[in-house]
C-alpha positions in Angstrom: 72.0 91.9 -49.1 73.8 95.3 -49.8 72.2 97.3 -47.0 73.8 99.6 -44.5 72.3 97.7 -41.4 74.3 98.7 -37.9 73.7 98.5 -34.0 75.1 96.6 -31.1 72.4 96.4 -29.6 68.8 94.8 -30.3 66.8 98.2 -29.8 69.8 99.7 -32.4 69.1 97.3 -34.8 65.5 97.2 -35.3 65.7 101.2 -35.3 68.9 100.4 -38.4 66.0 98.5 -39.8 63.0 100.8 -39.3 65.3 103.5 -41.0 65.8 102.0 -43.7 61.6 101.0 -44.3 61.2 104.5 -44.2 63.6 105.4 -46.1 62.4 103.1 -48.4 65.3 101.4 -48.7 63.6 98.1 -47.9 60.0 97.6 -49.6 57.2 95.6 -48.7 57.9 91.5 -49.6 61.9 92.3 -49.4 63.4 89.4 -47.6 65.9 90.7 -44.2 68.7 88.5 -44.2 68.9 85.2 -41.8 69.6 85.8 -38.0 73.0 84.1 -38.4 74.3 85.9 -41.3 72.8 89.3 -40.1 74.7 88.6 -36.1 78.0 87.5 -38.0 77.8 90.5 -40.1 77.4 92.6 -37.0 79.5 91.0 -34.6 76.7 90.5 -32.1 75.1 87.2 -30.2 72.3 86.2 -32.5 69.7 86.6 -29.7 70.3 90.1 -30.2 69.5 89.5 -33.9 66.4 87.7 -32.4 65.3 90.3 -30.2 65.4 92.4 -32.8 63.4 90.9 -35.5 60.7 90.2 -32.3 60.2 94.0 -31.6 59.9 94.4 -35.4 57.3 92.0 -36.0 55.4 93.4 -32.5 55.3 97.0 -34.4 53.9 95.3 -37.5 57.0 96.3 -39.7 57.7 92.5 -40.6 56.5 89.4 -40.8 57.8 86.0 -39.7 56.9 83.4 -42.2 58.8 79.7 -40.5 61.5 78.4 -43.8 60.3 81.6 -45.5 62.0 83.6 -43.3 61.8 87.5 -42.7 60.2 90.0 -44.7 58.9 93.4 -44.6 55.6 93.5 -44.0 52.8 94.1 -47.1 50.5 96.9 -46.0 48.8 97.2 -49.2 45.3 97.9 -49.2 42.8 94.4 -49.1 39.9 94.9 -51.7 36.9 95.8 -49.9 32.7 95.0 -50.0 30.6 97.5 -51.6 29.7 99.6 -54.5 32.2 100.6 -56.9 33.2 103.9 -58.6 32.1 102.5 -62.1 29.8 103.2 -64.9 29.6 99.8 -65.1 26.5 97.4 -63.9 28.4 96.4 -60.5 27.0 92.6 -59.8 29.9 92.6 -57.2 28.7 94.7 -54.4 28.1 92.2 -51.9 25.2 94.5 -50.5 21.6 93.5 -49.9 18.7 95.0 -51.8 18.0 98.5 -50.9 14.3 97.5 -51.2 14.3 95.3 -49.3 15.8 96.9 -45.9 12.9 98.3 -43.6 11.9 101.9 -43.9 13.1 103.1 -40.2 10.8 106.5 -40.5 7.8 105.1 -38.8 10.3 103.7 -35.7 12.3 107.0 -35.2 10.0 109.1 -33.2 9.8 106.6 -30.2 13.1 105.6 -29.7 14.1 108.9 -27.8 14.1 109.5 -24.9 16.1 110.6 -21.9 19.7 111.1 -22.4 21.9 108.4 -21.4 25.2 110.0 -19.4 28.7 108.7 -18.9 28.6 105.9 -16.3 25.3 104.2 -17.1 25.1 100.5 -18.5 26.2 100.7 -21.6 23.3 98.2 -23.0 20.2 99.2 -22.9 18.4 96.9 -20.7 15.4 96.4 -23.3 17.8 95.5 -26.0 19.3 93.1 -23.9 16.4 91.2 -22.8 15.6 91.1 -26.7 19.3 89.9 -27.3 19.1 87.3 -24.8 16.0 85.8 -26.4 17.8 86.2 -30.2 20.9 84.8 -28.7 19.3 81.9 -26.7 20.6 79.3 -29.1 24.2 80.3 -28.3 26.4 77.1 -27.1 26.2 77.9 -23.5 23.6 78.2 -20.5 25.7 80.8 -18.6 26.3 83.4 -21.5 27.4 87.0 -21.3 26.2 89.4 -23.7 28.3 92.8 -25.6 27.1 95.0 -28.0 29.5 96.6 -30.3 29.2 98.7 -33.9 28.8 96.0 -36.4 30.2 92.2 -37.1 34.0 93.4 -37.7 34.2 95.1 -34.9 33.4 92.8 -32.5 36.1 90.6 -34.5 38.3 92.5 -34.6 38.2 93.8 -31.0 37.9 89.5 -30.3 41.2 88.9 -31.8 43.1 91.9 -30.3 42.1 91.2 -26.9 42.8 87.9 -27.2 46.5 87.8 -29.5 49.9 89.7 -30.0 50.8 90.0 -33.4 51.9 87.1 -35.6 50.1 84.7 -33.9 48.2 82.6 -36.1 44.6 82.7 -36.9 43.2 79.9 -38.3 40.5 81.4 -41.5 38.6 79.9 -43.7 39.7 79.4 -47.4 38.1 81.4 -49.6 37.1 84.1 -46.8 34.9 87.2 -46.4 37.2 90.4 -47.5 36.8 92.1 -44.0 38.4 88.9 -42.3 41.5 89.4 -44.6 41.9 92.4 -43.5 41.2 92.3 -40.4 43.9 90.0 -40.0 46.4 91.4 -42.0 46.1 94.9 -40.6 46.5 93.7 -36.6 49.8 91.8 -38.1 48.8 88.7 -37.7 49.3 85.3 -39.3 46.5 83.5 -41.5 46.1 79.9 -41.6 43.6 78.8 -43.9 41.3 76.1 -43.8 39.6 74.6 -46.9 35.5 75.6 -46.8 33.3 72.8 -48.8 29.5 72.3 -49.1 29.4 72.0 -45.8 31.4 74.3 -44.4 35.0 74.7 -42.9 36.0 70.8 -43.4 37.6 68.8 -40.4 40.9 68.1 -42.1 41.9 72.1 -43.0 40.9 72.7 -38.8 42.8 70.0 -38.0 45.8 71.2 -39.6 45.5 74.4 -38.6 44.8 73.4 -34.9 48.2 71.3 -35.6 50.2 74.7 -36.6 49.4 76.1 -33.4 46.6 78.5 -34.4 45.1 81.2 -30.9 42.1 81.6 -32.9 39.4 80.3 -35.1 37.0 82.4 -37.1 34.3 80.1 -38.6 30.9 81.3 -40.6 28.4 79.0 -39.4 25.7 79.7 -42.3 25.9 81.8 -45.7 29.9 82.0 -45.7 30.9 84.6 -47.6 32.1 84.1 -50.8 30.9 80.6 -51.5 27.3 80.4 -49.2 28.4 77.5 -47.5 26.6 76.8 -44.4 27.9 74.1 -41.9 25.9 71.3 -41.8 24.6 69.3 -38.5 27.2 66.0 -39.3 29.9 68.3 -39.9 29.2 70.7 -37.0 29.6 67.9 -34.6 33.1 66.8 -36.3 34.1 70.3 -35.7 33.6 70.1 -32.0 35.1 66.9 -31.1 38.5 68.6 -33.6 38.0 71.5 -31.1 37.5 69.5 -28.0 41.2 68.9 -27.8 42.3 72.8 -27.7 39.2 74.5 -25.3 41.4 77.6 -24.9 41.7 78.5 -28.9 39.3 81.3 -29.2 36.7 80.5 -31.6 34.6 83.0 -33.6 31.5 82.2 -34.8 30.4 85.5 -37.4 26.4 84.4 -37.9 26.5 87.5 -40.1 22.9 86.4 -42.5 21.5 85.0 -38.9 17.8 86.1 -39.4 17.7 86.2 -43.7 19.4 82.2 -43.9 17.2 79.8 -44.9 19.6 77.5 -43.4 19.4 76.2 -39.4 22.4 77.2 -37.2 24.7 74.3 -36.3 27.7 75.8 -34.0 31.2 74.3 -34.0 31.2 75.6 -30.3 30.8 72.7 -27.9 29.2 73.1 -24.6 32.2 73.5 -22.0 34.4 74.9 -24.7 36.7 78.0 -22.9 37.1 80.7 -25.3 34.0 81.5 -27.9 32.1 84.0 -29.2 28.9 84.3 -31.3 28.3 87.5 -32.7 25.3 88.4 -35.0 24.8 91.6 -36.7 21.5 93.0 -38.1 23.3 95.1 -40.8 22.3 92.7 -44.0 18.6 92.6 -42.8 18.1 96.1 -41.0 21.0 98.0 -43.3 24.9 98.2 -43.2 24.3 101.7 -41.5 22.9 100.0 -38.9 26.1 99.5 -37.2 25.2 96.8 -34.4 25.9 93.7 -33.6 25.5 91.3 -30.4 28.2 89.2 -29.1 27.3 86.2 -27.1 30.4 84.7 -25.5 31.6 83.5 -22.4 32.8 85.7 -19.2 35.9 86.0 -19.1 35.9 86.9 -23.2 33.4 89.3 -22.9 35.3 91.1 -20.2 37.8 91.5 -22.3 36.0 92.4 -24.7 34.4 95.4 -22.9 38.1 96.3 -21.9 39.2 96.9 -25.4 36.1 98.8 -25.8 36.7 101.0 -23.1 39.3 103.1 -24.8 37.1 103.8 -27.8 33.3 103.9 -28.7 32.7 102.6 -25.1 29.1 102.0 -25.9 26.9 101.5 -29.3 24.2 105.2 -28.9 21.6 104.1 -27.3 20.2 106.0 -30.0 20.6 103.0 -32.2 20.2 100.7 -29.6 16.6 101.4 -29.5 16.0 102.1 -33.0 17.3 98.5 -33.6 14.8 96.9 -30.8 11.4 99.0 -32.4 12.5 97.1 -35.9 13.7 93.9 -34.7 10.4 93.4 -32.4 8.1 94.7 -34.8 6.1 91.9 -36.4 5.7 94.1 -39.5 8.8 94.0 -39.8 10.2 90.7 -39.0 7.6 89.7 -42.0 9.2 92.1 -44.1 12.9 90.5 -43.0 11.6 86.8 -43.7 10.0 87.7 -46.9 13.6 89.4 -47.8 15.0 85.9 -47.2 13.2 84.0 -49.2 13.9 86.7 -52.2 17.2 86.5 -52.2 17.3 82.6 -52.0 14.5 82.7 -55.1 16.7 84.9 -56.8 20.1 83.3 -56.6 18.4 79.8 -57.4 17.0 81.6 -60.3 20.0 82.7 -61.8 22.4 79.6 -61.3 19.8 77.8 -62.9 20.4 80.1 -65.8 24.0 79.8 -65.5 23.4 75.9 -66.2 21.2 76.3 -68.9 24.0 77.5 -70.3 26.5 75.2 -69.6 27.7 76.3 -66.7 26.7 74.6 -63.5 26.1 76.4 -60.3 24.7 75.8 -57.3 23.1 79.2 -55.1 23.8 78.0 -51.7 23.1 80.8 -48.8 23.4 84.5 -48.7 23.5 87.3 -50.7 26.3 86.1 -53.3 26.6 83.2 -55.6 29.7 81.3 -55.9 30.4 80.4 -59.7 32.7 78.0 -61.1 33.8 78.5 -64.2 36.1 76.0 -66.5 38.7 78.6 -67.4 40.4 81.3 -64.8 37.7 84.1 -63.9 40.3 87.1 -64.6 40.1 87.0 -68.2 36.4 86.7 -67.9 35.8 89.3 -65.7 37.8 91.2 -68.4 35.7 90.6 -71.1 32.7 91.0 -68.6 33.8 94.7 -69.0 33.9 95.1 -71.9 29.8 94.1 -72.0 28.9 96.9 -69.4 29.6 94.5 -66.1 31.6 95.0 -63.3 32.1 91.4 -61.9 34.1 90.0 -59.0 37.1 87.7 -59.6 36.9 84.9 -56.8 41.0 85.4 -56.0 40.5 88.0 -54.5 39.1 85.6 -51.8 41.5 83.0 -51.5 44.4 82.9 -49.2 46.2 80.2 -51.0 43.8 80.6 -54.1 43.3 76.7 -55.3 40.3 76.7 -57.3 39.4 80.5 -56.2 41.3 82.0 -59.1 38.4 79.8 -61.5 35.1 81.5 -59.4 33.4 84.3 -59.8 31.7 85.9 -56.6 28.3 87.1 -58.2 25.6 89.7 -56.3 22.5 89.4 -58.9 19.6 89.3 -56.4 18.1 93.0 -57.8 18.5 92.5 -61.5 15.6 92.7 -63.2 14.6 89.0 -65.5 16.0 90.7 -68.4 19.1 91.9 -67.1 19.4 88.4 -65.7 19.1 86.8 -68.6 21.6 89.3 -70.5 24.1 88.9 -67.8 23.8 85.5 -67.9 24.6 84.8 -71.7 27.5 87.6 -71.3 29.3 85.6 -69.0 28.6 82.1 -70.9 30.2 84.1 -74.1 33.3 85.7 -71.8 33.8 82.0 -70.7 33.8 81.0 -74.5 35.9 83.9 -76.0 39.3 82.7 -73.5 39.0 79.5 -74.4 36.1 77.6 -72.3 34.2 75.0 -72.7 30.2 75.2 -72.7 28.0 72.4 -72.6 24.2 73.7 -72.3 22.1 71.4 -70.2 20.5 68.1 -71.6 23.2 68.7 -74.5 26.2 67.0 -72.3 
């Protein structure tokens, strides 16, 4: 490699090396060359050359990939939920129905009150006791509870406080966007693990157990993309994986908690060291509803709080409130259940028009749908375009791709019948125009 690297010294080295980054000598994905060829070409021990790579990858400038070696790390931007600049019909979003989150007007006027001043629990103590009760079927008698501003914060705040960077985190395969990112941007390593019809499967944890993961981050029901949820038989597989490794942190993000129509199986056993189980009420009270509760055990949620501390501190007990007058209302939870079983009528509705068409799907859990297709879904989504559609290619998912980069991750839960039925035959003749194969039901 034809690059003016210099130092002595292992603090020399990695500032040779920063230089160069931002000089932009070195890109992201360029390869650094080998310890020994790098101390031979410098005249130094090679621990030095070690040392130096170590305080590299702690600043997040490269990455340590095993036989792969060294490279510079990839901060590109990770494709993100939500609404796109388009004049296209976006069936991508990943949002929930706007109609369908509860008007918060009528709650507002009795959730002030007096002000709440530096010092002062930083839960409200009504909230909690409702927490408690939501939480109760957390895998533990003797739970501590946190409250932070949404699902990826508490996860994210999880894995700093419990990792350095490039330690590995085992994630399942295809995974929620967020998750990628959140991974990615705190530098550190992602090991995924295959997700099936019943969730994260025993083999992929097993592996990823086996590379020496610090971390587990597991969707118990309506995993984003595909709407797996784990089942009871594989649940308790899970556990007795996990039983050999109690100290691995394990993250279970119950993110569609009170809209699944599926039960909650944890992969958390009882006695298990490090675990979390955080639940958020943005899908069924709003995304802006930024809160989310964190069951886990003590000594996680201490550190948990500590890595708060810095920071937001506390959730406003503004929201804290406003979340408790809507989540205890029994208007409202009637309004939440009958959300539920919309989105679940929905999605059924529309892969069964999908396989009226030739193209089987399943609707699993959640707000998406998870479509296989018999041809790659880039060209499709392509032509989907070109029909008015803004559509979701499922390798934007994957973290080793497999049969990702032949999905499409679909959000059609507010079309209308006839837009359903429109966007249905668009994608059945996108599928035919690159070359795939149809065969309509009854017809095969």
């Amino acid at each position: 490699m034809d690059l003016e690297i210099s130092g002595r010294s292992a603090a020399e080295i990695s500032d040779s090396l920063r230089g160069l980054v931002e000089r932009r000598m070195l890109r992201p994905g360029d390869a650094l060359p080998s310890v020994r060829s790098l101390a031979d070409l410098l005249g130094v021990n090679r621990n030095t050359v070690v040392a130096a790579y170590r305080q590299l990858t702690q600043a997040g400038i490269v990455v340590t990939r095993g036989r792969g070696g060294t490279r510079i790390a990839d901060r590109a931007a990770v494709a993100q939920e939500g609404f796109a600049d388009t004049v296209l019909r976006d069936v991508g979003t990943g949002n929930p129905d706007p109609a369908l989150i509860p008007d918060v007007s009528r709650a507002l006027a009795g959730v002030t009150g007096r002000p709440v001043l530096y010092g002062e629990p930083v839960i409200d103590p009504d909230l909690e006791r409702w927490a408690r009760s939501w939480m109760a079927d957390a895998p533990a008698d003797e739970v501590s509870l946190t409250i932070t501003s949404g699902a990826a914060d508490a996860v994210e705040r999880l894995l700093a406080s419990a990792l350095t960077r490039d330690d590995a985190v085992a994630l399942e395969d295809p995974c929620f966007l967020t998750s990628i990112h959140t991974v990615r941007v705190g530098g550190y390593r992602a090991v995924p693990v295959a997700v099936d019809d019943e969730g994260m499967t025993v083999a992929g944890l097993r592996a990823a157990l086996e590379e020496g993961v610090r971390a587990v981050v597991c969707t118990p029901r309506a995993q984003n993309p595909t709407g797996a949820s784990v089942s009871a038989r594989r649940a308790a597989e899970l556990r007795g994986v996990l039983a050999e490794h109690p100290y691995v942190l394990v993250i279970e993000d119950d993110h569609f908690s009170m809209l699944s129509r599926d039960p909650y199986h944890s992969i958390i056993a009882p006695g298990h060291r490090r675990w979390a189980l955080v639940r958020s009420v943005s899908k069924f009270l709003g995304p802006d509803m930024c809160l989310a509760v964190t069951s886990s055990d003590a000594e996680t949620a201490g550190r948990l709080a500590m890595r708060l501390t810095p920071g937001t501190t506390w959730v406003s007990h503004l929201l804290q409130r406003l979340t408790l007058a809507l989540a205890s209302d029994p208007a409202v939870l009637s309004e939440i259940e009958r959300a539920g079983a919309h989105y679940a009528a929905r999605n059924a509705a529309f892969a069964e028009r999908l396989s009226v068409r030739g193209i089987p799907t399943s609707s699993g859990d959640g707000l998406n749908l998870w479509v296989p297709l018999p041809v790659a879904a880039r060209p499709v989504t392509e032509r989907l375009t070109r029909r008015g559609w803004l559509a979701r290619s499922g390798d934007e998912f994957g973290l080793v791709n497999g049969d990702a980069s032949q999905r499409l991750r679909l959000t059609t839960h507010d079309l209308c019948d006839a837009d359903a039925e429109q966007l249905a035959d668009d994608i059945a003749a996108a599928v035919r125009a690159v070359g795939g194969r149809t065969v309509p039901a009854g017809m095969g």
